[in-house]
N, C-alpha and C positions, 0 to 999 in steps of 0.2 A: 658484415652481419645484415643478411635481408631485415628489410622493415618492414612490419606488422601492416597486415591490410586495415585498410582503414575503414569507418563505421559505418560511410554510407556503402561502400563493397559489401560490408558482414551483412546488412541492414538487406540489401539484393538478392542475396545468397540464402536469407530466410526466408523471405518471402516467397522466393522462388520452390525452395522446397515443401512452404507449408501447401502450396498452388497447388505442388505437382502431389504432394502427399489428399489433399483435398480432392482433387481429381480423381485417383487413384480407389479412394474410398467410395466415393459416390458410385462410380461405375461398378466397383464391387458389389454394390448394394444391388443397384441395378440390374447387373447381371442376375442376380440370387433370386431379385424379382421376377423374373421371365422363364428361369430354369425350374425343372419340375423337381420337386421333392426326391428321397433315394429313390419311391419304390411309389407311385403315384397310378390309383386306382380310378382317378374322380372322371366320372364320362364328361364329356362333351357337352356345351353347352345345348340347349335344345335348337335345335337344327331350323332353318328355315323356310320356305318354301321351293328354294333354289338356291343349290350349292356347287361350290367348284371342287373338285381332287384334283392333285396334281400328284403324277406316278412316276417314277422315275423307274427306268427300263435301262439295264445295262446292255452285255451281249451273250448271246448263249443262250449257257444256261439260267444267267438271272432273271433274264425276257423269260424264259422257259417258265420258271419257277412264280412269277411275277402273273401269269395271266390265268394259273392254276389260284393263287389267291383270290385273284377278283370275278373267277366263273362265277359267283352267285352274286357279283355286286346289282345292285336294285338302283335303276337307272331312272325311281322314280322321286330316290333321296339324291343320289350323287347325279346333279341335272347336267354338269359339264363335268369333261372330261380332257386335263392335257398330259399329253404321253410327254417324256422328256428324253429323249435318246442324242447319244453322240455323234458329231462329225461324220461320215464315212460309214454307220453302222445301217446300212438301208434294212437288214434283219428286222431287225425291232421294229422300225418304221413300218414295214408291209402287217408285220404282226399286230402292231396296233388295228392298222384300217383293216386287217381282216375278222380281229376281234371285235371291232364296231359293226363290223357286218354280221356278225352272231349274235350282237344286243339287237341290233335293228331287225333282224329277223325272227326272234324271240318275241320283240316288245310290239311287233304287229301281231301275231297270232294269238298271245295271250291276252290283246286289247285289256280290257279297262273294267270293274266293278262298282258297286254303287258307291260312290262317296272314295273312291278310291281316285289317285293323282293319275291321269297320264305317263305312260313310260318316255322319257328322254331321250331317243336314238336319233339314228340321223346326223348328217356332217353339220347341222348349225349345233350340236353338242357337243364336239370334241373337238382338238385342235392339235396338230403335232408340231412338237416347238425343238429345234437343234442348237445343241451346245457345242463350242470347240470342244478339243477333248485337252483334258489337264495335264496329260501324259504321253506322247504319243508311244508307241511300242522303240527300245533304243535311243528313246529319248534320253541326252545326256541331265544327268539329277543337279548341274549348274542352270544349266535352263529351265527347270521343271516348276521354277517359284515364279519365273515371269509369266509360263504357260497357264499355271493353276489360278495366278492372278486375274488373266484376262476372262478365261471362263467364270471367275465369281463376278467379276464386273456385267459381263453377258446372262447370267441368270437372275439378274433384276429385272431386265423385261418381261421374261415368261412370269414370273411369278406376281407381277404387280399386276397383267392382266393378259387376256388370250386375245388376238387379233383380230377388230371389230370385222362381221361378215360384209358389214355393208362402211365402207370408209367414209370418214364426215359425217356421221350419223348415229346421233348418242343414242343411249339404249332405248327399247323399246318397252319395256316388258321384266319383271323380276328375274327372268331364264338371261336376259342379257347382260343384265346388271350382273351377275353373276359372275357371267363368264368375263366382265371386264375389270372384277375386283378381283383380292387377294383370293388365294387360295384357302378354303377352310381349311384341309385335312391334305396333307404330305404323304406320300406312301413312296417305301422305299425297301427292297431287301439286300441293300451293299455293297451298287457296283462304283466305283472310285469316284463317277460324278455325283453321287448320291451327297458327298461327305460335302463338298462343295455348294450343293444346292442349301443341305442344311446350314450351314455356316451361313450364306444370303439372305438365308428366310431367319435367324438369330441376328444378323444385324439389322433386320426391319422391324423385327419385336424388339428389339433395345431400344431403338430411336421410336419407336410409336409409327414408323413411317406408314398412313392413310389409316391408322388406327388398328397397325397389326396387332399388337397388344392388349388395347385397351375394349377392344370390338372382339378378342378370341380369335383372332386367325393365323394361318401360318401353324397351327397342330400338325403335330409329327407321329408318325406310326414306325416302326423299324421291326423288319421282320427278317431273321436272323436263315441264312441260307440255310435248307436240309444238310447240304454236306459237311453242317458243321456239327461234330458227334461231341466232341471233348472237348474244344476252346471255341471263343470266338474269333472272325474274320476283322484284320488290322480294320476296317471299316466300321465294326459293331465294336472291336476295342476305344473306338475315335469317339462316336455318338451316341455310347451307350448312358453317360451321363449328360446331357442335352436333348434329348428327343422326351417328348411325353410319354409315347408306351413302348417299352423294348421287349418285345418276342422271341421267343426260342422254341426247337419241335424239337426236342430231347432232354429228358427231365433229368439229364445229369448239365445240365446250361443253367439252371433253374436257380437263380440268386446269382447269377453272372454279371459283371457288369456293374460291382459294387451294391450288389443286393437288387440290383433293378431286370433282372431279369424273369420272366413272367412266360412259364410253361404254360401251352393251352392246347399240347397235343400237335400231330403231325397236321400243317396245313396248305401242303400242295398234293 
């Protein structure tokens, strides 16, 4: 007949579980803290003089879809700008710097009003930043947790800050400070590194890491592809409860996503 464990073992064994039971709670809370409500309307804090976007560009047609969102973006709010594209995807890449050359070309011609900001174009505004890719195409799905791992570890850099112009040489100016902090505003409409980046910029706001949290930054937008008519995309299934504002252009999507879905019309 085995013999009973003894007290100081049982004595281990509780404390051990009340630890991990304590832990487990806390983070729950935490988490709950940082996640937005089902169905979260409340804008953005008031903006500041100089702010960063961080836009995550897949291939295709989400690059496609992606620079049809941001034609009207006002380059005198969003002062920096980093594209985020994959590995290998030179597409996206050329399309970024050709779409900077359409703000830049716009934001000279229409110069400047009374009391009005300065337009933000120009290569000291934007920055293109390259991720592995999480997946490659025939990638075996035994290997695809060590892949997806290493790209979340590689997207803490782009998002804690955009690569100084001038090396050795702290900011100058509000426009640099900017581009060397976190991200205010995430934009994404669901291509597989998208999932990935949010996941990075969620564990910078849980831990407070340089004040993602506690300062507002790290906001997320998700704007749900056109060609989704009647469900959402595994990617808007994944972040539909975790992002701030989830998007949809077809009012039969509209309360998707556990009620967090929010129709505002066709937007490419």
């Amino acid at each position: 007949m085995p013999s009973p464990p003894s007290p100081s073992s049982l004595y281990t064994l509780s404390f051990a579980l009340a630890l991990l039971t304590t832990l487990l709670v806390a983070a729950s809370l935490r988490l709950l803290a940082i996640l937005p409500s089902r169905r979260s309307t409340q804008p953005f804090r008031a903006r500041p003089i100089a702010t960063r976007v961080f836009i995550v560009l897949g291939s295709g047609g989400h690059t496609h879809e992606m620079f049809y969102l941001l034609r009207d973006l006002d380059t005198r709010k969003y002062t920096h700008r980093t594209y985020v594209v994959s590995s290998g995807d030179a597409f996206s890449a050329q399309r970024a710097v050709e779409f900077e050359a359409g703000l830049e070309k716009v934001g000279k011609t229409e110069g400047s009003g009374r009391g009005e900001r300065q337009a933000c174009v120009g290569p000291d505004h934007y920055n293109i930043a390259v991720l592995p890719r999480a997946r490659k195409i025939h990638q075996s799905l035994l290997t695809t947790p060590f892949s997806s791992l290493y790209t979340l570890v590689k997207s803490f850099g782009p998002l804690l800050g955009s690569p100084p112009f001038l090396p050795n040489q702290s900011p100058k100016n509000a426009y640099e400070r900017a581009a060397a902090d976190l991200p205010d505003l995430i934009i994404t409409n669901g291509p597989a590194t998208a999932v990935i980046v949010i996941l990075a910029s969620l564990i910078l706001r849980f831990f407070n890491v340089r004040g993602a949290s506690s300062r507002g930054k790290c906001k997320t937008i998700y704007v749900e592809s056109f060609a989704r008519v009647k469900g959402l995309s595994l990617s808007g299934k994944l972040l539909s409860r975790v992002v701030d504002r989830f998007l949809v252009q077809w009012e039969e999507l509209e309360g998707a996503g556990g009620g967090r879905a929010e129709f505002w019309g066709i937007l490419v």
